[in-house]
BARO-437587 format. One line per field, with one value per atom (N, C-alpha, C): residue number from 1; chain; atom name; z, y, x. Coordinates in steps of 0.2 Angstrom, whole numbers, plus 5000, padded with zeros to 4 digits. Atoms other than C-alpha are relative to their C-alpha. Example, Ala and Ser with C-alpha at 12.3 -4.5 7.8 and 13.67 -1.06 7.14 Angstrom:
2
pos	(1 | 1 | 1 | 2 | 2 | 2)
unit	(A | A | A | A | A | A)
site	(N | CA | C | N | CA | C)
Z	(5000 | 5039 | 5000 | 4999 | 5036 | 5003)
Y	(4994 | 4978 | 5006 | 4994 | 4995 | 5005)
X	(5004 | 5062 | 5004 | 4996 | 5068 | 4996)
END
This chain:
170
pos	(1 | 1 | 1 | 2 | 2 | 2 | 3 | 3 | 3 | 4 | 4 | 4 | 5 | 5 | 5 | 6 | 6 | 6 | 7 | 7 | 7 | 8 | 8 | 8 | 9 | 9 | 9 | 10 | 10 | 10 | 11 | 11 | 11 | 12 | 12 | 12 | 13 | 13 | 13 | 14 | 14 | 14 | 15 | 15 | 15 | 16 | 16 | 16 | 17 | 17 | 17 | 18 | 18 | 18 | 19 | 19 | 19 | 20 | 20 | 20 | 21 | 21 | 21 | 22 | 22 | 22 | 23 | 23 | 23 | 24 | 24 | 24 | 25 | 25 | 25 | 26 | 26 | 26 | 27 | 27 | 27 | 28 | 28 | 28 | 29 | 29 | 29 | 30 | 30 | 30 | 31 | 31 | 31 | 32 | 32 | 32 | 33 | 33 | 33 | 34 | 34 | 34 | 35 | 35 | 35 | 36 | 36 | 36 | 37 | 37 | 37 | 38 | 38 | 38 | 39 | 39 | 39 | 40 | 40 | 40 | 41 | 41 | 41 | 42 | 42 | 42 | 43 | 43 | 43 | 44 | 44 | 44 | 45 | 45 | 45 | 46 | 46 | 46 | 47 | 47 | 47 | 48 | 48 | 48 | 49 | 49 | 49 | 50 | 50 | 50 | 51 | 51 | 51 | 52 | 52 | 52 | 53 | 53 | 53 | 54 | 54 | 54 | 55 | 55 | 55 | 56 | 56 | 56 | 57 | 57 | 57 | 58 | 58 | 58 | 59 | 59 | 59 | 60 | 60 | 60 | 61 | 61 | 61 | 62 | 62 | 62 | 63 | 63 | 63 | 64 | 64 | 64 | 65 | 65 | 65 | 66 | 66 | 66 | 67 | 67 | 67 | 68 | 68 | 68 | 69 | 69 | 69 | 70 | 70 | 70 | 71 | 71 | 71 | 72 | 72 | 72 | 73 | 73 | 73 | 74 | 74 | 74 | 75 | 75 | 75 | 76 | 76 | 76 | 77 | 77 | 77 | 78 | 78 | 78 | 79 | 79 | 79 | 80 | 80 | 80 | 81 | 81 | 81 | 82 | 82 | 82 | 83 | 83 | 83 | 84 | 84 | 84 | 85 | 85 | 85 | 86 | 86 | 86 | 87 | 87 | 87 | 88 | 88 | 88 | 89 | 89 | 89 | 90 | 90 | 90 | 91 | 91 | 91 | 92 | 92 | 92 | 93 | 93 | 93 | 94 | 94 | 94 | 95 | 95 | 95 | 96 | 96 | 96 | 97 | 97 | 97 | 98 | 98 | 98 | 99 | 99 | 99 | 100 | 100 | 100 | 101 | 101 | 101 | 102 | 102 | 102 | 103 | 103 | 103 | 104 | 104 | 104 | 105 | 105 | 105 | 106 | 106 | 106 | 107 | 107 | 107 | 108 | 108 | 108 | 109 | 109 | 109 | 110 | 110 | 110 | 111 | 111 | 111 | 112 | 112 | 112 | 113 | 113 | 113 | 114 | 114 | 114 | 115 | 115 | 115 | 116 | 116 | 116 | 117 | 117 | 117 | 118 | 118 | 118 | 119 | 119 | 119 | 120 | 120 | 120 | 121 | 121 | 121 | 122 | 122 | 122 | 123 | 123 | 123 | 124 | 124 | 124 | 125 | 125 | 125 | 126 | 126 | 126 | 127 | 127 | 127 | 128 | 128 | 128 | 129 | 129 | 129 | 130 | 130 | 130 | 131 | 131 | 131 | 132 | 132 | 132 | 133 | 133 | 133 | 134 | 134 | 134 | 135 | 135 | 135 | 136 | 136 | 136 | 137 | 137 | 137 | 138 | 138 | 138 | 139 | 139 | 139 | 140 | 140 | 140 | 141 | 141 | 141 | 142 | 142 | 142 | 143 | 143 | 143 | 144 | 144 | 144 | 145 | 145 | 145 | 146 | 146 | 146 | 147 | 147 | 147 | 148 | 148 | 148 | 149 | 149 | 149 | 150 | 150 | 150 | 151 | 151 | 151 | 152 | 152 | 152 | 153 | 153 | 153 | 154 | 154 | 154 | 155 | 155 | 155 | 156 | 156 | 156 | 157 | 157 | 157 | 158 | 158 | 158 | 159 | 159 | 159 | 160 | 160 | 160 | 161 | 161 | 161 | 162 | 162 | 162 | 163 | 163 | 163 | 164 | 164 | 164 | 165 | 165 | 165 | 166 | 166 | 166 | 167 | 167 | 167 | 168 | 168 | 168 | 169 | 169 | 169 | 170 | 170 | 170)
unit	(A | A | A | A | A | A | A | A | A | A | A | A | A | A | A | A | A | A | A | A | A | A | A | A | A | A | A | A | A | A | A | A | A | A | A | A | A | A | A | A | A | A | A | A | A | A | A | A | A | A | A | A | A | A | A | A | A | A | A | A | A | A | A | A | A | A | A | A | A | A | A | A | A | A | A | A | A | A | A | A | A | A | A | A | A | A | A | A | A | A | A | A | A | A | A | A | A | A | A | A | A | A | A | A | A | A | A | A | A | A | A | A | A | A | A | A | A | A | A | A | A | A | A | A | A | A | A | A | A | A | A | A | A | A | A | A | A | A | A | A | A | A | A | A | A | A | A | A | A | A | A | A | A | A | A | A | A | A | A | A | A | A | A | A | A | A | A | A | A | A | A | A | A | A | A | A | A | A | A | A | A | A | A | A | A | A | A | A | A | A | A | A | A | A | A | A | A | A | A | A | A | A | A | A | A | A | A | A | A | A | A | A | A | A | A | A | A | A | A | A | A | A | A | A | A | A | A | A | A | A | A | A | A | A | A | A | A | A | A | A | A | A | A | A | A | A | A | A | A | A | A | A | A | A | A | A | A | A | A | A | A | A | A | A | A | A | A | A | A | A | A | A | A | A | A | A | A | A | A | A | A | A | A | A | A | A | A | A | A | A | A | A | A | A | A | A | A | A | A | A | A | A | A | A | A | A | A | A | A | A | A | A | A | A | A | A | A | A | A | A | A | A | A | A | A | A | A | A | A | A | A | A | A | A | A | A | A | A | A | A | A | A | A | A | A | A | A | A | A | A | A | A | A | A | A | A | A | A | A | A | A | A | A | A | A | A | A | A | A | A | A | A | A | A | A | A | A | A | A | A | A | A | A | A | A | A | A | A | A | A | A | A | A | A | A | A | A | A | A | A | A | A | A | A | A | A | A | A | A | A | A | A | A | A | A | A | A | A | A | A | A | A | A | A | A | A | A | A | A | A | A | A | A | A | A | A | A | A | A | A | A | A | A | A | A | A | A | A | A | A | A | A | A | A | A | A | A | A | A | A | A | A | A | A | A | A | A | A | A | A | A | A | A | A | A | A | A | A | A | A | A | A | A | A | A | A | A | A | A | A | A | A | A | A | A | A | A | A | A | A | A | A | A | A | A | A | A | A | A | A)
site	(N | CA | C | N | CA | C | N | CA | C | N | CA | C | N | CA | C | N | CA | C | N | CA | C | N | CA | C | N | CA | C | N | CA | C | N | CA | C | N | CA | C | N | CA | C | N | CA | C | N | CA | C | N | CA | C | N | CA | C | N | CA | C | N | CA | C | N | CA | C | N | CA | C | N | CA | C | N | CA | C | N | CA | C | N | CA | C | N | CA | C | N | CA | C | N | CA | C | N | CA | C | N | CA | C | N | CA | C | N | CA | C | N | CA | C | N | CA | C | N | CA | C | N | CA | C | N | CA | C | N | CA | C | N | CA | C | N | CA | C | N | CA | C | N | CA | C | N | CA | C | N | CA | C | N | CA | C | N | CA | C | N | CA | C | N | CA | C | N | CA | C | N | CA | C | N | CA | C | N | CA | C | N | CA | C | N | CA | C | N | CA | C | N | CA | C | N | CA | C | N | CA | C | N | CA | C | N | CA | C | N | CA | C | N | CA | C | N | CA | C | N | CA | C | N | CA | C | N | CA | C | N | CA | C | N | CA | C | N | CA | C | N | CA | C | N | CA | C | N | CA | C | N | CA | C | N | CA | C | N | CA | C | N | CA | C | N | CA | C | N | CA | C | N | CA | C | N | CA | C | N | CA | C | N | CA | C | N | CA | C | N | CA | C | N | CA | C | N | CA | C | N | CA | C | N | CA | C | N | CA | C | N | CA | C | N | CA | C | N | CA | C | N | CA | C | N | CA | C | N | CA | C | N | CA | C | N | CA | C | N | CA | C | N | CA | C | N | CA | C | N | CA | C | N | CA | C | N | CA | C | N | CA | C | N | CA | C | N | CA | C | N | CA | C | N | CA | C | N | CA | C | N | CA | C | N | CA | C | N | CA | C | N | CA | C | N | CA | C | N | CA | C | N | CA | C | N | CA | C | N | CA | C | N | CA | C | N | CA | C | N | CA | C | N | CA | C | N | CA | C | N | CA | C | N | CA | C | N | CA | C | N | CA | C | N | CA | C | N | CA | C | N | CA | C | N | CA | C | N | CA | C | N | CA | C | N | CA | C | N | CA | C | N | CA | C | N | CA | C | N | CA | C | N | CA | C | N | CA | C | N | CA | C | N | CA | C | N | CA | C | N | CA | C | N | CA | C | N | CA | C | N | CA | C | N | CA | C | N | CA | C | N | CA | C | N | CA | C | N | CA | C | N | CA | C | N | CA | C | N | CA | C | N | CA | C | N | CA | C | N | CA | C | N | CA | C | N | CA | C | N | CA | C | N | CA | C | N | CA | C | N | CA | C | N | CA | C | N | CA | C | N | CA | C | N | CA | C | N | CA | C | N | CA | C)
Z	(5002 | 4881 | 5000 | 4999 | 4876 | 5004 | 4998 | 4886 | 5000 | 5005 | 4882 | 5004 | 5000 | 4884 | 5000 | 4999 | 4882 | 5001 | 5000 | 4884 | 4996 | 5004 | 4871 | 5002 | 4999 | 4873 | 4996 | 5000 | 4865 | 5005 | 4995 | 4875 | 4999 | 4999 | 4869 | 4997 | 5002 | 4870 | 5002 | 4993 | 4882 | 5005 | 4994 | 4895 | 5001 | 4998 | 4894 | 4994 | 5002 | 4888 | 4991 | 5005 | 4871 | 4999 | 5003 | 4873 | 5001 | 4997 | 4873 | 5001 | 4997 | 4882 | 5000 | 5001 | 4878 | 5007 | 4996 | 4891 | 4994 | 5007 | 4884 | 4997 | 4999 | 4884 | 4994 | 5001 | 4874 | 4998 | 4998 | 4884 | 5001 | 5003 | 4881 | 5008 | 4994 | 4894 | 4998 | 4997 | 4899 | 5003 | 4994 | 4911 | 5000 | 4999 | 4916 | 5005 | 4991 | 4927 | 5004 | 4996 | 4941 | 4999 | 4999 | 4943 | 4993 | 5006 | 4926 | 5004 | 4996 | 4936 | 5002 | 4997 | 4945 | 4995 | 5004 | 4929 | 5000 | 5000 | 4927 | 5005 | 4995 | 4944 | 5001 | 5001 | 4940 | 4996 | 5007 | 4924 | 5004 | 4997 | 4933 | 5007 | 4996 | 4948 | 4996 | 5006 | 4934 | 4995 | 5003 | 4926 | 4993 | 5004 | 4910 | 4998 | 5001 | 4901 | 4994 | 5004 | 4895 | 4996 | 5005 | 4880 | 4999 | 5002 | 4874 | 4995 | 5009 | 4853 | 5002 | 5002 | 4851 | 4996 | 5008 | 4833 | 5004 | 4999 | 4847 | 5001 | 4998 | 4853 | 5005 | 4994 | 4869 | 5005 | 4996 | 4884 | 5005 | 4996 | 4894 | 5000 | 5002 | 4887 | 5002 | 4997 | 4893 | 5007 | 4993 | 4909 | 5003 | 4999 | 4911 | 5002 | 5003 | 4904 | 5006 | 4996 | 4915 | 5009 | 4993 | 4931 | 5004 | 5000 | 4929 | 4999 | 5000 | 4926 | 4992 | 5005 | 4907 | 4999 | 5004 | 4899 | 4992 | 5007 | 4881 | 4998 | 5004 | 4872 | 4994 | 5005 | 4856 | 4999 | 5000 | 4850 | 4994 | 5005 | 4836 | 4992 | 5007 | 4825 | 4996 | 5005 | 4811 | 4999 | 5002 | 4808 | 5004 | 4995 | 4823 | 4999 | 5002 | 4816 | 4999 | 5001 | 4809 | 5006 | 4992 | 4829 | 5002 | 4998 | 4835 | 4998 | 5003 | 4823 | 5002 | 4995 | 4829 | 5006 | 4993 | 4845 | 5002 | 5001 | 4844 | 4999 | 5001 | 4835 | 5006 | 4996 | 4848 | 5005 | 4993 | 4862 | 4999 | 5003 | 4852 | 5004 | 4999 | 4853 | 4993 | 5004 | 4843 | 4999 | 5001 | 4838 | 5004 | 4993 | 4846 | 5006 | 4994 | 4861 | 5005 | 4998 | 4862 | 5002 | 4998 | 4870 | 4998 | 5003 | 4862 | 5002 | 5002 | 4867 | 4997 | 5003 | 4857 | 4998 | 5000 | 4850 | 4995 | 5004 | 4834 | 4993 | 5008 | 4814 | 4999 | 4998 | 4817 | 5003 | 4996 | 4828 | 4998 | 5005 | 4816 | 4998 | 5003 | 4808 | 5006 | 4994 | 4827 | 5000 | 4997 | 4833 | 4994 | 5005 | 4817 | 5000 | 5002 | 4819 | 5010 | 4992 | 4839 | 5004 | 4998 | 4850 | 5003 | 4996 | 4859 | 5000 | 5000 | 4857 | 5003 | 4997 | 4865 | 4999 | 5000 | 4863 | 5005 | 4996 | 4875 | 4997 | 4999 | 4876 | 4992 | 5003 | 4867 | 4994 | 5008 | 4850 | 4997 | 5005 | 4835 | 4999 | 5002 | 4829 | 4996 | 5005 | 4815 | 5002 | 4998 | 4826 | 5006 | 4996 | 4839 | 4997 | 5004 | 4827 | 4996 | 5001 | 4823 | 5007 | 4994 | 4843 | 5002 | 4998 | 4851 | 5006 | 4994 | 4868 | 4997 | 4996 | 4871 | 5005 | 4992 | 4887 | 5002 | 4999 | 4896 | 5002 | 5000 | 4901 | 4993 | 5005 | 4890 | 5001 | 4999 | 4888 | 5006 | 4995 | 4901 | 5007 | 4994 | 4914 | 5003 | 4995 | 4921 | 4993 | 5005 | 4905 | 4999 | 4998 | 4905 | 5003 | 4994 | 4922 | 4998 | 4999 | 4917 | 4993 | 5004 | 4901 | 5002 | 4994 | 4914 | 5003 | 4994 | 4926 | 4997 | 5005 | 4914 | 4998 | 5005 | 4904 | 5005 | 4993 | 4923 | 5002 | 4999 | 4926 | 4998 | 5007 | 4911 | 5001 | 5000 | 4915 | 5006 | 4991 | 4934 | 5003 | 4995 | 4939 | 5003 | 4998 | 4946 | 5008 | 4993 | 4964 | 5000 | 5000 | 4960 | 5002 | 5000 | 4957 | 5006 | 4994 | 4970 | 5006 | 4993 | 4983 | 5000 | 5001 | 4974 | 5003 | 4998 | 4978 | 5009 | 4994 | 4996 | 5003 | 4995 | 5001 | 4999 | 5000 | 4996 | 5003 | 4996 | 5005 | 5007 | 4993 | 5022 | 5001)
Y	(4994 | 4895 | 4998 | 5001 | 4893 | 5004 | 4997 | 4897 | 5007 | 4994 | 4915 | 4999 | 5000 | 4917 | 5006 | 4994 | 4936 | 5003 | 4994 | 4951 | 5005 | 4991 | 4967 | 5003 | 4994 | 4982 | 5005 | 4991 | 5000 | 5001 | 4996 | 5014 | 5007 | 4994 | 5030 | 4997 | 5001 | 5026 | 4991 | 5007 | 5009 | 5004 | 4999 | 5013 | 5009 | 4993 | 5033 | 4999 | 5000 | 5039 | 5004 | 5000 | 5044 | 5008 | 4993 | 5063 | 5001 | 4999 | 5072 | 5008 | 4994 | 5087 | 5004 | 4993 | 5103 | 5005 | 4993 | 5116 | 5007 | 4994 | 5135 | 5000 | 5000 | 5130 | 4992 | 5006 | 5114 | 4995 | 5007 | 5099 | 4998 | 5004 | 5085 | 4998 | 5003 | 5078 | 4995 | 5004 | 5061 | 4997 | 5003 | 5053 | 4993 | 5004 | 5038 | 4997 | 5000 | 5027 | 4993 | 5005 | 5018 | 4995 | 5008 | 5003 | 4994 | 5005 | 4997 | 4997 | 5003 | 4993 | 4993 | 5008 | 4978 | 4998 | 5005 | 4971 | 4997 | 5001 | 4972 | 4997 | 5007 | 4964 | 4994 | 5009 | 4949 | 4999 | 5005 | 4945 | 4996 | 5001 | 4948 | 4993 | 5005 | 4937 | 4993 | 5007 | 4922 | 4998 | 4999 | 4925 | 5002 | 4998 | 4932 | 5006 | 4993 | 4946 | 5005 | 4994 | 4961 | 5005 | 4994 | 4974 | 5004 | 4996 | 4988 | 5004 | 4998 | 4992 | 5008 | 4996 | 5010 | 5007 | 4995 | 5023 | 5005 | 4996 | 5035 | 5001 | 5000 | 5041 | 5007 | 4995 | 5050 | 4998 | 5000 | 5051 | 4999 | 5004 | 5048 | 4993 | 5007 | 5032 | 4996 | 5001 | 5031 | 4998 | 5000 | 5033 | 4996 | 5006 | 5024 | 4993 | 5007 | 5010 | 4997 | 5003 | 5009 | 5000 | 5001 | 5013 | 4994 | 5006 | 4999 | 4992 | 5005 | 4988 | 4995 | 5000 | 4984 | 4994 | 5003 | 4971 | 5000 | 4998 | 4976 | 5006 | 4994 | 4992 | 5003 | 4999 | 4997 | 5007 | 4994 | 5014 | 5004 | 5000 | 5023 | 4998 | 5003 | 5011 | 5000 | 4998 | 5011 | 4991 | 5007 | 4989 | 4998 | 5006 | 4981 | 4996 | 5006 | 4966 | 4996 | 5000 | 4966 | 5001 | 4999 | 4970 | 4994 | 5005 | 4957 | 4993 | 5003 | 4944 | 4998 | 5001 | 4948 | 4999 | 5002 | 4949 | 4991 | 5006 | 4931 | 4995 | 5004 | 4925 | 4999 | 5000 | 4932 | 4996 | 5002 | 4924 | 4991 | 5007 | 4908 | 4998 | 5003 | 4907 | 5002 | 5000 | 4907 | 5006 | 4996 | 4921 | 4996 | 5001 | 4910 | 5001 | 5000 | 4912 | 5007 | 4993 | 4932 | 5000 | 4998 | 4940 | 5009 | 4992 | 4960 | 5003 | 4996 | 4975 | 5007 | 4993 | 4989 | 5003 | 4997 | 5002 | 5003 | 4996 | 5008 | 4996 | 5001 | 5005 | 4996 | 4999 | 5002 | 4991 | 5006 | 4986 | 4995 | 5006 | 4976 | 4996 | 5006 | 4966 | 4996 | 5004 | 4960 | 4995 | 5004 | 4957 | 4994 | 5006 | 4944 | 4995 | 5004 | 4934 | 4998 | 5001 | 4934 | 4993 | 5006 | 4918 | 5006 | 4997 | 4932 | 5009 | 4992 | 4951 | 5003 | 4997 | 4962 | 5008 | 4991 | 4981 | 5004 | 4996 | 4995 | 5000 | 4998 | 4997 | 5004 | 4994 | 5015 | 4999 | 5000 | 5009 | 4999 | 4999 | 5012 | 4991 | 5006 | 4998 | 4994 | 5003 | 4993 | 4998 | 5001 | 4990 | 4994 | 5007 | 4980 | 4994 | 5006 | 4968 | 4996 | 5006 | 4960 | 4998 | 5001 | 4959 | 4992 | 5006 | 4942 | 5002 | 4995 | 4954 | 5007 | 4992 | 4970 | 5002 | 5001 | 4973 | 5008 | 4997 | 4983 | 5008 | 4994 | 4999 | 5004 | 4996 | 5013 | 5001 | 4998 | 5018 | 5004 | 4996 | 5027 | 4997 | 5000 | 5019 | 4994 | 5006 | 5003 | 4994 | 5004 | 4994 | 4992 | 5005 | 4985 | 4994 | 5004 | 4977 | 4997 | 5005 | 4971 | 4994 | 5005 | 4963 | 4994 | 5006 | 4953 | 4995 | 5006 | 4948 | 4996 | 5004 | 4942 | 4993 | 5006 | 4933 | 4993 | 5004 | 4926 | 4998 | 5005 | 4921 | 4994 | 5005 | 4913 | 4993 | 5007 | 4901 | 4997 | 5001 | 4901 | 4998 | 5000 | 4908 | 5008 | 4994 | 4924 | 4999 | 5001 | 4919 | 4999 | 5002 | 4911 | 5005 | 4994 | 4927 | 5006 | 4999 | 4936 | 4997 | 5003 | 4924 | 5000 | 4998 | 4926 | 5007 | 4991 | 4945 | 5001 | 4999 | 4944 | 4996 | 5005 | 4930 | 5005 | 4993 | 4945 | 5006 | 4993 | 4958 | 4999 | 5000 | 4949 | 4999)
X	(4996 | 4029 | 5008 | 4992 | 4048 | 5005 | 4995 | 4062 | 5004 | 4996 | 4070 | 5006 | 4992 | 4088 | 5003 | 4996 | 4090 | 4994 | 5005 | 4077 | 5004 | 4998 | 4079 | 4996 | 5006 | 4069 | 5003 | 4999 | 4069 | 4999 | 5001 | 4068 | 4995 | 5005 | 4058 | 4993 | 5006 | 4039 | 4999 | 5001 | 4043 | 5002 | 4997 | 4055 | 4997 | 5005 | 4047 | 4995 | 5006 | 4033 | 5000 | 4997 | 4041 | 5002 | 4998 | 4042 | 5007 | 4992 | 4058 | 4997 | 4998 | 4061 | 5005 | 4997 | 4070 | 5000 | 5002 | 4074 | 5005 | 4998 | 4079 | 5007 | 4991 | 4100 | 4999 | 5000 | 4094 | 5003 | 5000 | 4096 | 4995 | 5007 | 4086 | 4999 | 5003 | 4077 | 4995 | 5004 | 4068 | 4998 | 5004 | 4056 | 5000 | 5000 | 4060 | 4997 | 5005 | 4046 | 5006 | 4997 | 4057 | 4997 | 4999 | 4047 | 5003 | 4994 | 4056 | 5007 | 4995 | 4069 | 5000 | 5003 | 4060 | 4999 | 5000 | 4060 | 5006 | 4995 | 4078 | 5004 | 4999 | 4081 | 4998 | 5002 | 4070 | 5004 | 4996 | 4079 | 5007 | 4993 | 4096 | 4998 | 4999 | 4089 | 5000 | 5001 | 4085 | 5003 | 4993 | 4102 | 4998 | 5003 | 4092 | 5001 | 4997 | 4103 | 4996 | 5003 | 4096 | 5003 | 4998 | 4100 | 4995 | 5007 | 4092 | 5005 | 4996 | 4094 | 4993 | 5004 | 4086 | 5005 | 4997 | 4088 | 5003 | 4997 | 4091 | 5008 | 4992 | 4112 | 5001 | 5000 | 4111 | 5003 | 4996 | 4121 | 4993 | 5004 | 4104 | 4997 | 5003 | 4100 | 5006 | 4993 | 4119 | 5001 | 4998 | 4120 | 4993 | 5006 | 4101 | 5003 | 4994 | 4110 | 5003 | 4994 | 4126 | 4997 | 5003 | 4115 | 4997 | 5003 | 4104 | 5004 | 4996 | 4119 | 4996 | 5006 | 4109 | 5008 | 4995 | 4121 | 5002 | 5001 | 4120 | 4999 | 5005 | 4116 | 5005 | 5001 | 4114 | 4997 | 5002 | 4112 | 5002 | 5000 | 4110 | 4998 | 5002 | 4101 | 4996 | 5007 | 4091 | 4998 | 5000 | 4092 | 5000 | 5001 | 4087 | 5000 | 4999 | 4086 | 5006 | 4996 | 4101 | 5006 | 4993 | 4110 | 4999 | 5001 | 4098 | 5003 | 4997 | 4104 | 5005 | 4993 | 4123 | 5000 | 5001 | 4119 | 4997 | 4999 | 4113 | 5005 | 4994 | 4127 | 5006 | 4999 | 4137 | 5001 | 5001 | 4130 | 4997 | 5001 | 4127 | 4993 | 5007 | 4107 | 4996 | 5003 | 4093 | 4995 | 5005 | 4080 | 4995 | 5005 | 4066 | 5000 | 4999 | 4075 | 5001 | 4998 | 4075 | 4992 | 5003 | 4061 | 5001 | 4999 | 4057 | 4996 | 5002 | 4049 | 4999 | 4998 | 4045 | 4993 | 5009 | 4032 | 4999 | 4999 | 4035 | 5002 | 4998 | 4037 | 5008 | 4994 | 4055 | 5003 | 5001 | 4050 | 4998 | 5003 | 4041 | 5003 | 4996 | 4054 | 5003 | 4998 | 4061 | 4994 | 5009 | 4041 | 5001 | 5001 | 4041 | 5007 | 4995 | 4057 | 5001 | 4997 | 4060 | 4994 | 5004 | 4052 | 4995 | 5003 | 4043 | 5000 | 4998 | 4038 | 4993 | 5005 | 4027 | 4999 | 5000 | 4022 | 4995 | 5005 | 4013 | 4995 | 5008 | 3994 | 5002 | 5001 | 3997 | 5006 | 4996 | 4008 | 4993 | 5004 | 4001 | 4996 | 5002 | 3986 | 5005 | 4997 | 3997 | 5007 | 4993 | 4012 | 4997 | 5002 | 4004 | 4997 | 5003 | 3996 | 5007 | 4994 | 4013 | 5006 | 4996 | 4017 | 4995 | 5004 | 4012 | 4995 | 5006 | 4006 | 5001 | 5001 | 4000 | 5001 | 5000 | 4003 | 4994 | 5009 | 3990 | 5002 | 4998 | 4001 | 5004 | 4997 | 4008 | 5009 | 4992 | 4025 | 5000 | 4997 | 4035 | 4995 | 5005 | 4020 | 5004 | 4996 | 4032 | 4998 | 5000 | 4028 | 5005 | 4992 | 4045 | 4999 | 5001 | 4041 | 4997 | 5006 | 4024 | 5002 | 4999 | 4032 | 5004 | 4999 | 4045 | 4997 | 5002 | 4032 | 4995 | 5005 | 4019 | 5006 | 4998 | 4032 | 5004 | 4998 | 4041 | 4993 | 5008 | 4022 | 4997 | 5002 | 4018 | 5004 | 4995 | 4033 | 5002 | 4999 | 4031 | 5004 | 4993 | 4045 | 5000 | 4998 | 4040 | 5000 | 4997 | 4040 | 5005 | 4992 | 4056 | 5003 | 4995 | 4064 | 4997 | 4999 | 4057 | 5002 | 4996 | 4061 | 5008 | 4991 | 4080 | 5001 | 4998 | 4077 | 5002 | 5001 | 4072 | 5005 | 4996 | 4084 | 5008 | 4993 | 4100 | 4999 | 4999 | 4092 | 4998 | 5001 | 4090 | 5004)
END
């Protein structure tokens, strides 16, 4: 398995479970499952920076973001491809060198150009068949994490980045 250099994700129908919530004053509301986070810790313990491109422009996906300390975010786009692209140039790497997940129509043209993509359990058939995983949970379920620790597994370094975590918190 090749090296990745960056992590992208979307976020509605990864990072949650893709509903969106209205209350009666209509603000939007979404569910966020914490253990995504611990993905976001191991990349950071493995110095492996993360973005996230999603069609969405919310002030939740905002403050998510700067909470999480996310290193990139892209928002409002229709042309993933076309950010990831830049976002390469940028950082001076290669597409083979990106790792993507996502769950939707929207994600296809990434999933075929990136060294590495993935989509939840619960994306549509015809979106998972241009993902190299599936992973085994659904969106908004910790999905995220299981595509870090897999892909840190695969390359045998997830111990690594745990023992990076435990050695800053003792």
């Amino acid at each position: 398995m090749k090296e990745i250099k960056l992590f992208l994700t979307d976020v509605d129908g990864v990072w949650t479970d893709g509903g969106m919530y209205y209350d009666n004053e209509g603000n939007e509301l979404k569910k966020f499952n914490t253990s995504d986070s611990a993905g976001v810790l191991f990349l950071r313990m493995m110095d492996i920076p993360l973005g996230i491109i999603t069609g969405e422009d919310t002030e939740i996906v905002r403050r998510r973001a700067k909470k999480l300390g996310i290193d990139i975010l892209h928002m409002g786009v229709r042309n993933k491809l076309s950010v990831v692209k830049k976002i390469c140039e940028e950082m001076n790497i290669s597409l083979p060198e990106v790792a993507y997940l996502g769950d939707d129509i929207i994600d296809i043209p990434v999933f075929e150009e990136v060294g590495l993509s993935a989509a939840p359990a619960d994306s549509p058939d015809y979106v998972r068949k241009h993902a190299d995983w599936t992973l085994e949970k659904h969106g908004g379920e910790g999905v995220f994490r299981e595509f870090v620790e897999r892909y840190l597994s695969e390359r045998g370094l997830l111990d690594e980045a745990l023992q990076r975590y435990l050695s800053k918190i003792r």
